[in-house]
DOVO-132868 format. One line per field, with one value per residue (C-alpha): residue number from 1; residue in one letter; x, y, z. Coordinates in pm, whole numbers. Layout:
! DOVO-132868
nr <- [NUM	...]
rest <- [A	...]
X <- [X	...]
Y <- [Y	...]
Z <- [Z	...]
***
This chain:
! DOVO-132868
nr <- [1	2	3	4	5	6	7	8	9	10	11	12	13	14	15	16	17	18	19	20	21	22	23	24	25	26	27	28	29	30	31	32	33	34	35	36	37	38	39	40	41	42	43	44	45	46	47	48	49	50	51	52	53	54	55	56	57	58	59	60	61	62	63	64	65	66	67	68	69	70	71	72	73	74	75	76	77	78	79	80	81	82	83	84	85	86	87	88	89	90	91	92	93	94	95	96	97	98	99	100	101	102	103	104	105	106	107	108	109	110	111	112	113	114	115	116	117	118	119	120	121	122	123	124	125	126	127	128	129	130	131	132	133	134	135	136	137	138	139	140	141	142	143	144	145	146	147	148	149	150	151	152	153	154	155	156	157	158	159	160	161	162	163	164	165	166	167	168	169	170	171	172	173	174	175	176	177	178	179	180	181	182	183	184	185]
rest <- [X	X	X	X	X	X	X	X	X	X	X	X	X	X	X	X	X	X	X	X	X	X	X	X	X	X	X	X	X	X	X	X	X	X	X	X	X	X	X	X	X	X	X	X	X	X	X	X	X	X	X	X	X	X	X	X	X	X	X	X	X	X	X	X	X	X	X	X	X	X	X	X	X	X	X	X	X	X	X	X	X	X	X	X	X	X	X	X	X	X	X	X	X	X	X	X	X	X	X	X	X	X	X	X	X	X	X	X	X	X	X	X	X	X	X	X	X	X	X	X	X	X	X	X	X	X	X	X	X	X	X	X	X	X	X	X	X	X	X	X	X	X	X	X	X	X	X	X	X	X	X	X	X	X	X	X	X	X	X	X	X	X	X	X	X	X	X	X	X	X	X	X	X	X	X	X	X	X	X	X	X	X	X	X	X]
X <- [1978	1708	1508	1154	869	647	274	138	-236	-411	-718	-1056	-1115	-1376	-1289	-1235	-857	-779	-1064	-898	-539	-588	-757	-473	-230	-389	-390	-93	126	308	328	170	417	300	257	355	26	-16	-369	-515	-622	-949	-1147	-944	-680	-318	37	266	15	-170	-9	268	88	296	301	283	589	761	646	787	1109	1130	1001	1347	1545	1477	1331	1049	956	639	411	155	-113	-425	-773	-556	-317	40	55	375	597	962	1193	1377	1073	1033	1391	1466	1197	1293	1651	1497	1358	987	683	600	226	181	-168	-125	-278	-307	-23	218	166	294	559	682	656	930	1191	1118	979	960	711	385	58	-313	-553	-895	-1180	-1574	-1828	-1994	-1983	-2286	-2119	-1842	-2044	-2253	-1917	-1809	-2109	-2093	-1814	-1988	-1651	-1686	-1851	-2033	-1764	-1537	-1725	-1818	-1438	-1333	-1599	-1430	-1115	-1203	-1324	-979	-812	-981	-815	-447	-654	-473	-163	-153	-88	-380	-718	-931	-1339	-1407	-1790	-1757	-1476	-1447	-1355	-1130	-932	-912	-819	-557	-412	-408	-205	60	114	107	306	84	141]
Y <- [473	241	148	261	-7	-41	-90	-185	-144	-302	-454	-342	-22	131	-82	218	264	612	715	513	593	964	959	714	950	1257	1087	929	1195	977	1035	853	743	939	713	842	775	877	891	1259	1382	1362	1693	1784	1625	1767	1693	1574	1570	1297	1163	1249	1290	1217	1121	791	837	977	664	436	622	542	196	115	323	81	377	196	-61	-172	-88	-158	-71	-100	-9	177	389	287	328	298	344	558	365	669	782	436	398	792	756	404	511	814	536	666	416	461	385	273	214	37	-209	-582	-716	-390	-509	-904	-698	-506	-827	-997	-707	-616	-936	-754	-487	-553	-598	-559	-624	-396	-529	-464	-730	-834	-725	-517	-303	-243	-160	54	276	233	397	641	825	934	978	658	531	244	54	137	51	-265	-334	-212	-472	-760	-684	-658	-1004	-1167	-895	-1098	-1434	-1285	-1231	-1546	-1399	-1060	-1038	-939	-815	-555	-588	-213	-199	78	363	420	59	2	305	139	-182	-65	197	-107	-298	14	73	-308	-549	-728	-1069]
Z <- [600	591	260	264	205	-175	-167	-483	-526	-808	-919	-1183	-1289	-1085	-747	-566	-624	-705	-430	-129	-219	-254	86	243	127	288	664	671	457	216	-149	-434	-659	-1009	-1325	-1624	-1932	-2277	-2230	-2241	-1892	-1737	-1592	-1281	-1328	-1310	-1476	-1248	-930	-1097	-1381	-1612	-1928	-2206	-2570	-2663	-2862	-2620	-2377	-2646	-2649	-2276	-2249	-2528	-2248	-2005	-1795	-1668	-1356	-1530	-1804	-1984	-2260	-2105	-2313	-2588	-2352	-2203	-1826	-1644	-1336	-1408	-1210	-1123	-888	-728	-629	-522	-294	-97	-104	132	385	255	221	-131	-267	-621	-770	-1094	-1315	-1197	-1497	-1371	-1014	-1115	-1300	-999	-754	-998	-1019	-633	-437	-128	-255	-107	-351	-234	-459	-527	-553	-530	-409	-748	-1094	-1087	-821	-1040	-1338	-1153	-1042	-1416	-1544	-1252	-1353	-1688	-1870	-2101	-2394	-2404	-2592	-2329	-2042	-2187	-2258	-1884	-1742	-2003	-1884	-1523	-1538	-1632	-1411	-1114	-1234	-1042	-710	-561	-652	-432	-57	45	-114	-11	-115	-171	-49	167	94	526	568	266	365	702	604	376	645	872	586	534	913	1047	720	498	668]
***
């Protein structure tokens, strides 16, 4: 049996991530791989479909476990990858789609360098903030600290396969098809 491929998709919040990998994952029929957060769930969204919500105690209890490919505590919440869903699904020969933060991406390139990392972005900062503010599920203090971290997310650009400027959701759902069906290189 033939080992399936890993796409790693990182970059800023609000480059368009979640958007273009949900709609990826509906045309070509391949499965998001589900992170596990202790954050508490936004409106609409659903335990294991989007996440695996979890304590953060219970995340804690896992990271010592050695459960996890990558993790990370980003604005106040841990977000990580189980390794058990990761491997289970390239042992099946299935392309596997992980959208994670741009430190868990670095992680996951170290422990698998074959995995495949394209990196979100949008064209300029006001774009970003614009999506940021968009969402209306944020405080100012948290929007403010999203845009901060954005801007040292962008320093690991150079270090992903390819990147992806999000201006237009069509296109970056192209491009990133393109990426999945066709190799990186």
């Amino acid at each position: 049996m033939s080992l399936g491929a890993l796409y790693v998709v990182s970059g800023p919040s609000g480059a368009g991530k979640s958007t273009v990998c949900k709609l990826v994952r509906e045309r070509l029929g391949i499965n998001l791989s589900i992170s596990a957060t202790s954050r508490k769930p936004r409106t609409g969204e659903q335990e294991g479909v989007d996440y695996f919500f979890i304590t953060a105690e219970e995340f804690e209890r896992k990271i010592k476990n050695d459960e996890f490919l990558e993790y990370a505590n980003v604005h106040g919440n841990y977000y990580g990858t189980l390794k058990s869903e990761v491997e289970e699904r390239l042992k099946r020969g299935e392309k596997v789609l992980l959208e994670i933060d741009v430190q868990g991406g670095l992680q996951v390139k170290n422990k698998f360098p074959e995995a495949n990392l394209i990196f979100f972005k949008t064209a300029n900062k006001e774009e970003l903030e614009k999506r940021l503010r968009g969402r209306n599920t944020d405080s100012e203090e948290v929007i403010q600290a999203r845009l901060k971290n954005s801007l040292k997310e962008l320093e690991y650009e150079d270090r992903y396969d390819r990147v992806i400027i999000n201006n237009e959701i069509e296109q970056a759902c192209n491009d990133l098809i393109s990426i999945i069906e066709n190799g990186v290189r």
